[in-house]
C-alpha positions in Angstrom: 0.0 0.0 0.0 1.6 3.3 -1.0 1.8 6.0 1.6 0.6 9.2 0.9 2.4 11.9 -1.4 4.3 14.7 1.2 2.4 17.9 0.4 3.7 20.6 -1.8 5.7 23.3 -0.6 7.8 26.4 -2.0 11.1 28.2 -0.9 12.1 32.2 -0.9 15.7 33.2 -1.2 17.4 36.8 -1.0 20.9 36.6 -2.2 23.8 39.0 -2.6 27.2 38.2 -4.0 27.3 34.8 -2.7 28.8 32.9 -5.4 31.3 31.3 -3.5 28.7 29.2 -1.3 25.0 29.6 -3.0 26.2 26.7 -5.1 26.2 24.4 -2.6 22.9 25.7 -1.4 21.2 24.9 -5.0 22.8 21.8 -4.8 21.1 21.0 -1.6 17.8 22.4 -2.8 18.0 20.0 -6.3 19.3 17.0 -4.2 15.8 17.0 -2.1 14.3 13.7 -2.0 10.9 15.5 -1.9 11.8 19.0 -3.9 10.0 22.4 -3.9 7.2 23.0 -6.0 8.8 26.1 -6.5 11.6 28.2 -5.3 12.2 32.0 -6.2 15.6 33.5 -5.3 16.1 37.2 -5.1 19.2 38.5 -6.3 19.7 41.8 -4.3 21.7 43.8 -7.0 24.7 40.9 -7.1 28.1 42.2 -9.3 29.9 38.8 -8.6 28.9 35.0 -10.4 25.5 34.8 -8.6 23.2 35.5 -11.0 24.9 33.2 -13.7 25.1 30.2 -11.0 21.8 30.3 -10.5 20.3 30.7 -14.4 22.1 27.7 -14.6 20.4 25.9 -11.9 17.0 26.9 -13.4 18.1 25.9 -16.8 18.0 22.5 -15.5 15.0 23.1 -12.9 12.0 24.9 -14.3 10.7 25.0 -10.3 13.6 27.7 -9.7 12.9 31.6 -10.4 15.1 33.9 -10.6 14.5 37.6 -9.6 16.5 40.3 -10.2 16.7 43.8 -8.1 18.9 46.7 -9.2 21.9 47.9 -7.8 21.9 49.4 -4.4 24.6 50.8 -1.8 26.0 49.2 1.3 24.0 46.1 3.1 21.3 45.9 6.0 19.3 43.8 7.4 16.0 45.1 6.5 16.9 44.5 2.9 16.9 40.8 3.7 13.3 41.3 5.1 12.2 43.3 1.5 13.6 40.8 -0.9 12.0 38.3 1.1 8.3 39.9 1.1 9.1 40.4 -3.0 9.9 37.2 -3.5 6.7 35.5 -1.9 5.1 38.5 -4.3 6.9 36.5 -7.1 5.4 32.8 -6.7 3.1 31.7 -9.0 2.6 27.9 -7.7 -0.7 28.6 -5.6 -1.6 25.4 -4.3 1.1 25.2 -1.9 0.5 23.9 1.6 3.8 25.4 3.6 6.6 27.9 2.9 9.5 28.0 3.5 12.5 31.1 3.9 15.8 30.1 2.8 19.4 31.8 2.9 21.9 31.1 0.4 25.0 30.0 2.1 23.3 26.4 3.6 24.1 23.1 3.3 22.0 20.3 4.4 20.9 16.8 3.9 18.9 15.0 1.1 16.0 14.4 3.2 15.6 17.3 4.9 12.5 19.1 4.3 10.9 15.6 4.3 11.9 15.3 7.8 10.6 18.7 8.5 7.6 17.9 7.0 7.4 14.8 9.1 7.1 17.3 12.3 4.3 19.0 11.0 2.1 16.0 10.0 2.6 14.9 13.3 1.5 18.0 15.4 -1.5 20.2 13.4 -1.2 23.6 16.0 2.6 23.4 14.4 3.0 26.7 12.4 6.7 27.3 12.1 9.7 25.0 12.5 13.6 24.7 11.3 16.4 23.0 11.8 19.3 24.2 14.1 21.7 26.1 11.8 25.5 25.7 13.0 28.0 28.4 12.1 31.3 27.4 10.9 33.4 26.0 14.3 30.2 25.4 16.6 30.1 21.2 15.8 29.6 19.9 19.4 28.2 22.9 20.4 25.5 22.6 23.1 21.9 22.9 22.2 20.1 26.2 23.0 17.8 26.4 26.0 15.6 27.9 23.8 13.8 25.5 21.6 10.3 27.5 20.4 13.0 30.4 17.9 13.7 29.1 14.9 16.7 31.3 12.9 16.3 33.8 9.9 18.6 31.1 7.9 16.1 28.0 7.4 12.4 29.1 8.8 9.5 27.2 7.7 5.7 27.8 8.1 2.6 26.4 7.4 1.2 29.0 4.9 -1.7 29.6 7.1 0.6 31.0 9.8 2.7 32.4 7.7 0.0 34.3 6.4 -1.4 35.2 9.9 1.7 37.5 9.9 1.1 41.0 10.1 4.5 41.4 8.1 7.8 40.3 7.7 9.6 43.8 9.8 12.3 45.4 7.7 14.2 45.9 11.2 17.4 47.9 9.9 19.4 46.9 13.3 17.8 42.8 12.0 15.7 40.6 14.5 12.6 40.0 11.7 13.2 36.6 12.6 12.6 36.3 15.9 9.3 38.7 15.4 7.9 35.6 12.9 8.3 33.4 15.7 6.8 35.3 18.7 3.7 36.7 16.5 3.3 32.9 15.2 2.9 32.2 19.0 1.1 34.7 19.8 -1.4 33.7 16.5 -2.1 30.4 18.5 0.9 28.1 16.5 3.4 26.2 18.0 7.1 27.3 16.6 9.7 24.8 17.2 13.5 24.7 16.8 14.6 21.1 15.3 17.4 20.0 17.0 17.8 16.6 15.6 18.3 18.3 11.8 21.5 20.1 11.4 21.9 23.0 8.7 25.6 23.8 8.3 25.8 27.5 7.7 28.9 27.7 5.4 30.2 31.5 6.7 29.4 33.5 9.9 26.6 34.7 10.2 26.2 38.4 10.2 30.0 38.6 9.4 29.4 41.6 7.1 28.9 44.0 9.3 31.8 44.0 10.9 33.6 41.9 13.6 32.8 39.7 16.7 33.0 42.7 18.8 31.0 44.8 16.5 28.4 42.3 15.8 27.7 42.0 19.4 27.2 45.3 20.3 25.0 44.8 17.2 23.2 42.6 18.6 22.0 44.7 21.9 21.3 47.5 19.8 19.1 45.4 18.2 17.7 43.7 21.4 16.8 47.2 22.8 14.7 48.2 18.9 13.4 44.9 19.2 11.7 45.7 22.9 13.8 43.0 24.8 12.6 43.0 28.7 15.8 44.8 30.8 15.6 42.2 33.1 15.5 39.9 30.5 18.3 41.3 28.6 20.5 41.7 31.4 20.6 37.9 32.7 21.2 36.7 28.9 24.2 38.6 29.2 25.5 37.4 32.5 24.7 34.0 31.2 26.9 34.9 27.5 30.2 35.7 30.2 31.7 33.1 29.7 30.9 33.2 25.3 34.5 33.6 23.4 35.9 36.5 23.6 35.1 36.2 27.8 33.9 38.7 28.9 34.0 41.3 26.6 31.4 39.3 24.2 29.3 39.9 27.1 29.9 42.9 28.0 29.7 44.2 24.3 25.9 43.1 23.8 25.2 44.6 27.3 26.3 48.1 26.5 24.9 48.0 23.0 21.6 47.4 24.4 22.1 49.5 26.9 23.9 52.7 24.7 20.2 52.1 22.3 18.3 52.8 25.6 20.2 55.6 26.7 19.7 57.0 23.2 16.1 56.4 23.3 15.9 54.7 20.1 13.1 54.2 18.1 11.7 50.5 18.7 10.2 48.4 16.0 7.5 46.8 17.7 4.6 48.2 20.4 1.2 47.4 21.4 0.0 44.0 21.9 3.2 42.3 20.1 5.5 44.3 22.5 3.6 42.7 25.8 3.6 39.5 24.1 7.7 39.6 24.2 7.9 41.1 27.2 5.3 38.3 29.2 7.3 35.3 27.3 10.8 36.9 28.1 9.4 37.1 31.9 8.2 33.3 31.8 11.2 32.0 30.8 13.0 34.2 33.6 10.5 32.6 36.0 11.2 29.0 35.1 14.6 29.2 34.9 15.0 30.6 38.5 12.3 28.4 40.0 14.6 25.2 37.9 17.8 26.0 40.2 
């Protein structure tokens, strides 16, 4: 008795001048046991080999779209967030069941997105999911204690909480991701971080704008526009003191959180959302206290 066909699905990719890894992201897209339906890529203005690598590809795979978007200066993260949202605008396969958001500097396994589909068959309240994307260096890391955020890199959704999004935030300092997750939540889905299914991330991440140092004060910044809990914030970095460099990796994400609040930067999220994060963030303090 034949099981079943996996339902159909379709991927969205912004790319910029990644020619020397998107290949082996194509190749682990085309090597799918169960393949897209469809997968549009974005090229954001590339000036390198992109845009030829991946003709190529859809030379050989009708399912893959390529999208081209002029020229523009410097990089940020909200740019990810706008190819992204023109790229869903770009799909023309409508009888998709899930979607899924794709970088292009991956590399995973032939059965992946069967495997992720296997998760969501099994729970029906599960609305976004995603394997646990390693950066270069971090095999035999320990898992995170947080399992319900799934990264930017590899996030897929059933389309009906995809669509329950208000949007995907262009959030210049970045964090769009985490937003997907918490408003997914706060829609009534389940989001889940797959820690079984590796996703090697073949660079960095972030390691454009700027160094480690940089990127974690980076990251505060962004923690403070995203409307991070103080409390909250603070006790994550106590808990990063001991992340390489010691110390100062801490102490960097600290006082770029804290610099953004002294600044009274504008924050990207209010309202309903904003107490959503904030009660979450609180919970989590609460149950990791009352663990010890």
């Amino acid at each position: 008795m034949s099981q079943d066909p996996l339902p159909k699905y379709v991927l969205v990719t912004p790319t910029r001048d990644e020619e020397a890894f998107i290949g082996e992201t194509i190749a682990s897209v085309v090597g799918q046991e169960h393949p897209p339906a469809q997968w549009v890529i974005i090229s954001d203005g590339s000036t390198d080999k992109t845009d030829a690598m991946i003709e190529a590809a859809a030379a050989e795979n009708p399912w893959i779209t390529l999208v081209k978007l002029p020229l523009r200066e410097g990089r940020c993260f909200g740019a990810v967030a706008r190819a992204t949202k023109i790229a869903t605008e770009k799909l023309t396969v409508d009888d998709y069941e899930f979607i899924g958001l794709l970088d292009s500097d991956l590399r995973f396994p032939a059965d992946y997105f069967s495997l992720v589909l296997g998760e969501f068959a099994a729970d029906p309240k599960l609305g976004l999911a995603g394997g646990r994307v390693l950066d270069p260096g971090d095999e035999g890391k320990a898992a995170p204690d947080n399992l319900t955020d799934v990264p930017g890199a590899a996030q897929f959704f059933r389309r009906e909480c995809f669509e329950s999004l208000s949007e995907i935030h262009a959030i210049p300092e970045g964090g769009w991701d985490m937003l997907t997750c918490v408003e997914s939540r706060m829609n009534g889905y389940n989001t889940r971080l797959l820690t079984d299914l590796i996703i090697e991330h073949l660079k960095p991440r972030n390691i454009a704008h700027g160094g480690i140092i940089r990127r974690r004060w980076q990251c505060g910044v962004r923690d403070y526009v995203l409307g991070y809990d103080p409390l909250f914030e603070t006790v994550k970095c106590i808990r990063r003191l001991r992340q390489k460099p010691m110390v100062v990796s801490a102490a960097s994400w600290w006082v770029g959180y804290l610099s953004a609040a002294v600044s009274r930067k504008p924050q990207a999220i209010g309202g309903k959302l904003r107490d959503f994060v904030h009660t979450e963030q609180r919970q989590r303090l609460k149950a990791a206290f009352s663990a010890r």
